[in-house]
C-alpha positions as CSV (number, residue, x, y, z in Angstrom):
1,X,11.1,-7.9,15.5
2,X,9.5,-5.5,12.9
3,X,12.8,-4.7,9.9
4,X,10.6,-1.6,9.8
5,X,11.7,0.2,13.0
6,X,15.4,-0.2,12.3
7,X,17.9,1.5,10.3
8,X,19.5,-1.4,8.9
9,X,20.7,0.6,5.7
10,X,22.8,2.9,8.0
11,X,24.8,0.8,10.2
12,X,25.9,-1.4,7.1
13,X,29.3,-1.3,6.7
14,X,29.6,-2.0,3.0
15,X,27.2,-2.7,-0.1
16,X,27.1,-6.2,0.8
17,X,27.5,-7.5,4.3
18,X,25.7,-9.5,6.8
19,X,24.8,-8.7,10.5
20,X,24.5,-11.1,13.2
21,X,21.7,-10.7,15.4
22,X,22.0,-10.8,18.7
23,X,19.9,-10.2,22.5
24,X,21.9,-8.0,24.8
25,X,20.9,-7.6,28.4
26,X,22.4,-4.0,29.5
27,X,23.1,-3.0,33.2
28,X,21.6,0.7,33.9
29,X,25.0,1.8,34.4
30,X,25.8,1.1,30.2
31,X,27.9,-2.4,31.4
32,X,26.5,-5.3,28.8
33,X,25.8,-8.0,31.4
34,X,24.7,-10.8,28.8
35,X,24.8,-11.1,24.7
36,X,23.7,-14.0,22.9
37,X,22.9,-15.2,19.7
38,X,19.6,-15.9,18.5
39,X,18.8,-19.2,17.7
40,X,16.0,-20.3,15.0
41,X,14.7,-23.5,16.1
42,X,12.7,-24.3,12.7
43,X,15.8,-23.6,10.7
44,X,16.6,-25.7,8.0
45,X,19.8,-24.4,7.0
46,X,20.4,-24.2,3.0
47,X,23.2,-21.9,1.4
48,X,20.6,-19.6,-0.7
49,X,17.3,-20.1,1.5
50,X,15.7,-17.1,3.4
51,X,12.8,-17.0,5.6
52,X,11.8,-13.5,5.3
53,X,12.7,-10.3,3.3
54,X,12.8,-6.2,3.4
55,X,13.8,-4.0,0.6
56,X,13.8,0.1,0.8
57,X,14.9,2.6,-1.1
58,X,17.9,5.5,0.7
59,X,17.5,8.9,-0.1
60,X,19.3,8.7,-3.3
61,X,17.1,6.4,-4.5
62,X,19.7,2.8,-3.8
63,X,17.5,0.1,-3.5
64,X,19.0,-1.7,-0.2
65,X,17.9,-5.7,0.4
66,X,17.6,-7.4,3.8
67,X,17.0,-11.2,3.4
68,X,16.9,-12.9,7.1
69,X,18.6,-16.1,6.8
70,X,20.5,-18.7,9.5
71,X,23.8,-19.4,9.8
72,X,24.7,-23.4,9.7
73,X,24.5,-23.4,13.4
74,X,21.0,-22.0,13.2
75,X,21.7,-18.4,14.0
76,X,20.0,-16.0,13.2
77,X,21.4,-13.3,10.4
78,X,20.3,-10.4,8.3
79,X,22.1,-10.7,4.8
80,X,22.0,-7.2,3.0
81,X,22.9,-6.1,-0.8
82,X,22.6,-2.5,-2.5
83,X,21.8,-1.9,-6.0
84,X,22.6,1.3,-6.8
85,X,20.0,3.9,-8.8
86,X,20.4,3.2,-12.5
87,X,21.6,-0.3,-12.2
88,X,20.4,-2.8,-15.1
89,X,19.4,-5.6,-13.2
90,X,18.2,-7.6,-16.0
């Protein structure tokens, strides 16, 4: 899965939050048949460890942080942060 082709920034629900991932199989008629959790079988599950990253910038200039990360049952998770424009972040 490519972080690029989504819109993670806009179905956040706060300046920090994380999002589960999940597979869906969806009948034609709209009906979700089947959701489950994605699993990370090389996961090695530490409280601040992260196995990828994506950062971008909204259109007021926030910078917006997505940090892929497991859960402690080795989910898969996307853990997001905003800083907003003008921030010190020394």
């Amino acid at each position: 899965m490519d972080l690029n082709d989504l819109n993670l920034v806009s179905i956040k629900s706060k300046d920090k939050t994380i999002l589960d991932v999940f597979v869906a199989m969806i009948h034609t008629d709209g009906e979700i048949v089947r959701k489950e959790k994605i699993k990370y079988k090389f996961s090695d599950y530490k409280k601040d460890n992260y196995y990828g990253s994506y950062s971008e910038k909204d259109d007021e200039g926030n910078a917006h942080y997505h940090l892929i990360t497991t859960t402690p049952f080795d989910n898969l998770k996307i853990e997001t942060f905003s800083i907003p424009k003008g921030s010190n972040t020394r």
